[in-house]
C-alpha positions in Angstrom: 8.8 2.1 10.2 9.2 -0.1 12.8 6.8 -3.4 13.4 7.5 -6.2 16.0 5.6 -9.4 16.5 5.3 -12.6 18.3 4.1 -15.4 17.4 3.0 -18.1 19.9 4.7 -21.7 19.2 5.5 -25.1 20.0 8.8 -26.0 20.8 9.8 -28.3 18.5 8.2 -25.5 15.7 10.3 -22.8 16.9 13.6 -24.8 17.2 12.8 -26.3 13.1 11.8 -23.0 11.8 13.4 -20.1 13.8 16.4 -19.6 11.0 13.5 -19.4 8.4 11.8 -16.3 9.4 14.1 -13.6 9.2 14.8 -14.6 5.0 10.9 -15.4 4.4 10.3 -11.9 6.7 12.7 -10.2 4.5 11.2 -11.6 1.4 7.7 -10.2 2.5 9.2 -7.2 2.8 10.3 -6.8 -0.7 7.0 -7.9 -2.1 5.5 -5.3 0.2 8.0 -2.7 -1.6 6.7 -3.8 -4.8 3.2 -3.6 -4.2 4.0 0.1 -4.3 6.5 -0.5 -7.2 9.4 0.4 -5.6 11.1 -2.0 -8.1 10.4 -0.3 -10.7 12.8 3.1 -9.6 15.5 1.0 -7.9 17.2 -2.2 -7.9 15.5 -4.1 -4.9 17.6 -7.0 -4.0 17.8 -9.2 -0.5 21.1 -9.5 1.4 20.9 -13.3 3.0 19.7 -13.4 5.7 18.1 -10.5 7.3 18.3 -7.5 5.2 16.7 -5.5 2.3 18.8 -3.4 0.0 18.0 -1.0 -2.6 20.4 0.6 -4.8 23.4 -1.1 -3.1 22.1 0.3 0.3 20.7 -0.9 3.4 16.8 -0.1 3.6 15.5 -3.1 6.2 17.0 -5.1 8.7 15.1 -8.3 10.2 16.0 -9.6 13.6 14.3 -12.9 15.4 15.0 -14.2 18.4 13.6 -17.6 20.5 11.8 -16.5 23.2 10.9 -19.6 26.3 9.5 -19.3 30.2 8.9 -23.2 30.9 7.2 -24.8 28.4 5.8 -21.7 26.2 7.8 -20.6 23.0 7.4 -17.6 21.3 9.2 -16.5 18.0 9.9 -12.8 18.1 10.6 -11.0 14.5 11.4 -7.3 14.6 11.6 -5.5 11.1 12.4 -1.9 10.5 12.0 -0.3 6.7 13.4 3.4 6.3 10.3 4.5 4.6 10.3 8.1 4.4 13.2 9.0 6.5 14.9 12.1 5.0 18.7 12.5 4.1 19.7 14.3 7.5 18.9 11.2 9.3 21.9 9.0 8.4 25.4 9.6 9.0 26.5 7.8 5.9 24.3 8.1 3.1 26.7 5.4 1.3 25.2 2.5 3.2 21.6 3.5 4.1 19.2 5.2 2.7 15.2 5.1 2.5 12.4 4.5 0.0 12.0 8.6 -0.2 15.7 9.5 -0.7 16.1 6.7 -3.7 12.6 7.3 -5.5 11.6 10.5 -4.4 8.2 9.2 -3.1 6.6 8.6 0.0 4.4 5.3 0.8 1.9 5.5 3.7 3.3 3.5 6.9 -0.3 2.3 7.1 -0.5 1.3 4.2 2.5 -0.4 4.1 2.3 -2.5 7.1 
């Protein structure tokens, strides 16, 4: 699952608080995860700054950037969670993996975002 968005700012707002997003993103994400208790069949832990782990292994990556044309600021966060992505997908299934592959259950990209 894959989610973008862009939120319209100040300047001085997105030059104080740019760095912030991606850990506070990150963190949103895991309380997302534990909504569905995700927690509860795997160690869910956050690798500062920008990524989600579970079970040792990357399952969500956080990116931000600063966006400016003249005096308009945006700050762009892009987040991607391996939800329900199947085994055949990574190349490595030492260092990724997804919600499905670690718990054996599915949660509802709707739902979830």
């Amino acid at each position: 699952m894959y989610i973008t968005y862009t939120l319209a700012v100040e300047k001085a707002f997105a030059l104080k608080n740019a760095y912030h997003l991606p850990p506070v993103t990150s963190a949103a994400v895991v309380k997302s995860l534990m909504h569905f208790g995700v927690e509860k069949q795997g160690n869910l832990q956050i690798k500062f700054v920008n990524d989600v782990f579970l079970n040792g292994k990357k399952l969500c990556g956080v990116l931000s950037r600063i966006e400016s044309q003249g005096d308009a600021f945006k700050l762009v966060v892009g987040v991607g969670v391996n939800l329900n992505t199947l085994p055949g997908h990574y190349p490595d299934l030492n260092t990724a993996t997804s919600v499905l592959i670690e718990t054996g259950r599915r949660i509802s990209i709707f739902e979830f975002t």
